[in-house]
ROPA-940913 format. One record per atom (N, C-alpha, C, O): atom name; residue number from 0; x, y, z. Coordinates in steps of 0.2 Angstrom, whole numbers. Example, Ala and Ser with C-alpha at 12.3 -4.5 7.8 and 13.67 -1.06 7.14 Angstrom:
% residues 2
R N 0 66 -28 39
R CA 0 62 -22 39
R C 0 66 -16 39
R O 0 71 -17 42
R N 1 64 -11 35
R CA 1 68 -5 36
R C 1 64 0 39
R O 1 67 6 40
//
This chain:
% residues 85
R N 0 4 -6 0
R CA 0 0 0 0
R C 0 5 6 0
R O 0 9 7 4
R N 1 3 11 -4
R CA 1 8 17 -6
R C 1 4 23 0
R O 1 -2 24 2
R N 2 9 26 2
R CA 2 7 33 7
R C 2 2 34 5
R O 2 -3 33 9
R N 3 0 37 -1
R CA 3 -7 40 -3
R C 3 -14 37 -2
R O 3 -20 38 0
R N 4 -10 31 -3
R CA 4 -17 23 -2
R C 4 -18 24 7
R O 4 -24 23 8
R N 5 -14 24 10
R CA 5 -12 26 18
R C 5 -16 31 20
R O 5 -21 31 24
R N 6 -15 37 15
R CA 6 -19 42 20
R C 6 -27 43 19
R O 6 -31 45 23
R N 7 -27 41 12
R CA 7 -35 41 9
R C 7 -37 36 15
R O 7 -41 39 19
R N 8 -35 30 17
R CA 8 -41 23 20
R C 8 -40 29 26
R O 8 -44 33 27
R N 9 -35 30 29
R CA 9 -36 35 36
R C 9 -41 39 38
R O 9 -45 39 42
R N 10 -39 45 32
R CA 10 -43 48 30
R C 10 -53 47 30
R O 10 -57 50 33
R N 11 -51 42 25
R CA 11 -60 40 26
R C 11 -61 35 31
R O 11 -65 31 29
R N 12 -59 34 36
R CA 12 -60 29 42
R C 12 -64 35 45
R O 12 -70 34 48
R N 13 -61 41 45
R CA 13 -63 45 49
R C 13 -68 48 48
R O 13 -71 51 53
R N 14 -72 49 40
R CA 14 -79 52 36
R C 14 -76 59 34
R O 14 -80 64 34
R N 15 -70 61 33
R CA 15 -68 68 31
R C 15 -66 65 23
R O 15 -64 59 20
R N 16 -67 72 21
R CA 16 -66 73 12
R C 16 -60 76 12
R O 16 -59 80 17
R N 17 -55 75 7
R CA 17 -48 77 6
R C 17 -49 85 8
R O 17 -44 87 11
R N 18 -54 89 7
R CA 18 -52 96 7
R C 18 -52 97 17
R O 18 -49 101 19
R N 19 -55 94 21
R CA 19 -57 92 27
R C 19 -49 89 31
R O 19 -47 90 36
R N 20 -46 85 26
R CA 20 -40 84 29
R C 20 -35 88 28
R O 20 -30 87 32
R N 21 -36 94 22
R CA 21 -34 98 23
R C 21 -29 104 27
R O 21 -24 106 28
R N 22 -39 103 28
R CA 22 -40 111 31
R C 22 -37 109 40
R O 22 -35 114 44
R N 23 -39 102 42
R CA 23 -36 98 49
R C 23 -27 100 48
R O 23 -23 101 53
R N 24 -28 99 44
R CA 24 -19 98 42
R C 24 -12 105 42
R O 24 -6 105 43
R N 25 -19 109 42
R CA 25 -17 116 40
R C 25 -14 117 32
R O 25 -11 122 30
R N 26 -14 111 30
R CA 26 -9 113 22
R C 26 -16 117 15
R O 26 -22 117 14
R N 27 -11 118 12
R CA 27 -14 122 5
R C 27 -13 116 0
R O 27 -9 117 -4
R N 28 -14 112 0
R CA 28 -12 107 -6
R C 28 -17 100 -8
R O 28 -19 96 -4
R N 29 -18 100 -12
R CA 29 -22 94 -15
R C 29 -21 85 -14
R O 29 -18 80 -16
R N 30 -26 86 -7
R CA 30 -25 80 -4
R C 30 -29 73 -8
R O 30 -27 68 -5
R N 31 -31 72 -13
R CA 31 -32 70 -19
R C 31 -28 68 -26
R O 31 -28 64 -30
R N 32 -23 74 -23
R CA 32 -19 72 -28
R C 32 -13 68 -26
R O 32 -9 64 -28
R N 33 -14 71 -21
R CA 33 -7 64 -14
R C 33 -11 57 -14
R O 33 -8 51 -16
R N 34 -18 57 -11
R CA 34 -17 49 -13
R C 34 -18 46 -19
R O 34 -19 40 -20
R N 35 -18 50 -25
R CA 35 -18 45 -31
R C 35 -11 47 -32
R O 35 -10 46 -38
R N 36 -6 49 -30
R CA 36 0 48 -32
R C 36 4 53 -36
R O 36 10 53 -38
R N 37 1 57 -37
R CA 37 1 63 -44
R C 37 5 68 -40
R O 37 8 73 -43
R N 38 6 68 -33
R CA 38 8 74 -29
R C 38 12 70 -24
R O 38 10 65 -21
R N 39 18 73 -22
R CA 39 23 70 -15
R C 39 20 74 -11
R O 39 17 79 -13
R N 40 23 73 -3
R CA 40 23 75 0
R C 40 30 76 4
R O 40 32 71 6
R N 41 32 82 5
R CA 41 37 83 9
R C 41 38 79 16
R O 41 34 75 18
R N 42 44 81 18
R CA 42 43 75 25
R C 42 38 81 30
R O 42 33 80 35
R N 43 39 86 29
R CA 43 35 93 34
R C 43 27 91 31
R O 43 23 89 35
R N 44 24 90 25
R CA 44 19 92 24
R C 44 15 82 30
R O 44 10 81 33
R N 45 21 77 27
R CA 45 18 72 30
R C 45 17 71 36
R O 45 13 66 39
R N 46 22 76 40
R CA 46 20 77 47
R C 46 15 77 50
R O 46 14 74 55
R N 47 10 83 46
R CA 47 6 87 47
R C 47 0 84 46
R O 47 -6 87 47
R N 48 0 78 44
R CA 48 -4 75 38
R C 48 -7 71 45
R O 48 -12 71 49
R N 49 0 68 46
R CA 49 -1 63 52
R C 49 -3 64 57
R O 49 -7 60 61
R N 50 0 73 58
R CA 50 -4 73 64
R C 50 -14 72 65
R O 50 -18 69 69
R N 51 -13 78 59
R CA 51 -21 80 60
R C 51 -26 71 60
R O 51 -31 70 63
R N 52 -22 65 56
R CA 52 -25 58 57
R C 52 -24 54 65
R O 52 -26 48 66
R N 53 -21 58 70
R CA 53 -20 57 75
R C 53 -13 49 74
R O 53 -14 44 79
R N 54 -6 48 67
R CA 54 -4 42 67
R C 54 3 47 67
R O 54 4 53 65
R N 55 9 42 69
R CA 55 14 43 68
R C 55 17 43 62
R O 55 17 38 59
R N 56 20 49 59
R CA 56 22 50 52
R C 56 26 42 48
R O 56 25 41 42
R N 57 30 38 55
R CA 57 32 32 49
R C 57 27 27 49
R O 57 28 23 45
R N 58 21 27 53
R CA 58 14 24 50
R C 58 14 23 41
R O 58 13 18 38
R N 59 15 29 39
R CA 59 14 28 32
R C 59 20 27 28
R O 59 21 29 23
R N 60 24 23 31
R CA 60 30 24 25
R C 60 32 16 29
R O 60 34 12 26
R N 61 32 14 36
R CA 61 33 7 38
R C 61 27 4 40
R O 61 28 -2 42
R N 62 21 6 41
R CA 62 16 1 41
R C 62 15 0 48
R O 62 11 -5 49
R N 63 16 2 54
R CA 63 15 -1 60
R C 63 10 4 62
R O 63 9 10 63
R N 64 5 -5 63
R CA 64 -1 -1 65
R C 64 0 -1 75
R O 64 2 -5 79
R N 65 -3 9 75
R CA 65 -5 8 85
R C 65 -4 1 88
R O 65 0 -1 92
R N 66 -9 -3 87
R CA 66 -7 -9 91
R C 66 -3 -15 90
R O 66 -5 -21 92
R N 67 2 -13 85
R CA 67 6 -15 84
R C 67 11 -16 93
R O 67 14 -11 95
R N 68 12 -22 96
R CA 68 15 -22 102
R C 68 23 -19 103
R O 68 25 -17 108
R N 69 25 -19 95
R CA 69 33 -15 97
R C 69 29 -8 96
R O 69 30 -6 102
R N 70 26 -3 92
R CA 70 24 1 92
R C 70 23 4 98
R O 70 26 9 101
R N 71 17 1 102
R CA 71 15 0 109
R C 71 20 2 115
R O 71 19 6 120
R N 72 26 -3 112
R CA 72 32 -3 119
R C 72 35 5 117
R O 72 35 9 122
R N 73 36 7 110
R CA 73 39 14 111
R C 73 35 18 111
R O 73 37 24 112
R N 74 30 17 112
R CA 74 27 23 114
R C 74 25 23 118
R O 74 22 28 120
R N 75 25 17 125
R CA 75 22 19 131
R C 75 29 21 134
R O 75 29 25 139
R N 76 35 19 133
R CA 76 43 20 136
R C 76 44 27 133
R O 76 50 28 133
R N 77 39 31 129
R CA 77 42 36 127
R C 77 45 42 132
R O 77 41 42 137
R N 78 50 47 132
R CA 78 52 49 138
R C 78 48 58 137
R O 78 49 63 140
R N 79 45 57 131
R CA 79 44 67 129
R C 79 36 67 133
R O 79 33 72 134
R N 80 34 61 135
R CA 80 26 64 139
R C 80 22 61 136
R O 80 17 61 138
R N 81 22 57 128
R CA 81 17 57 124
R C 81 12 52 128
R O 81 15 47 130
R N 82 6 52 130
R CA 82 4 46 132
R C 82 -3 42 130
R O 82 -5 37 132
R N 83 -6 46 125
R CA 83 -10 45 119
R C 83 -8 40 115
R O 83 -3 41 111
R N 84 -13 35 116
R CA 84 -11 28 111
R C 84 -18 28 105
R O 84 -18 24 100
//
């Protein structure tokens, strides 16, 4: 599954339309055209992407899903506070 494919299913898990992930995203760019492939995105823009999807930016590029158990270990051993799983 290509990032694009990643953020679109994210995306519509949630019931938001690309202009909606957007506008979450705070970005100006055609989220439409990111998931059919037609447009990259920066490592900053996919950040941003991430965040507003509540997933961590290597979600989309290695595949580890939240409850993935090693995913789980680093994020509850994380030392920055995050504690949202």
């Amino acid at each position: 599954m290509t990032i694009g494919e990643k953020i679109k299913s994210a995306r519509e898990k949630r019931g938001w339309t690309p202009l909606e992930l957007a506008r979450k995203a705070e970005l100006e760019i055609c989220i439409s055209c990111v998931e059919d492939g037609v447009r990259p995105l920066t490592y900053w823009q996919l950040a941003k992407v991430a965040d507003a999807l509540k997933r961590e930016p290597s979600w989309f590029i290695d595949g580890k899903e939240p409850d993935d158990p090693v995913f789980l270990h680093c994020r509850l051993s994380d030392t920055s506070g995050m504690t949202d799983i």
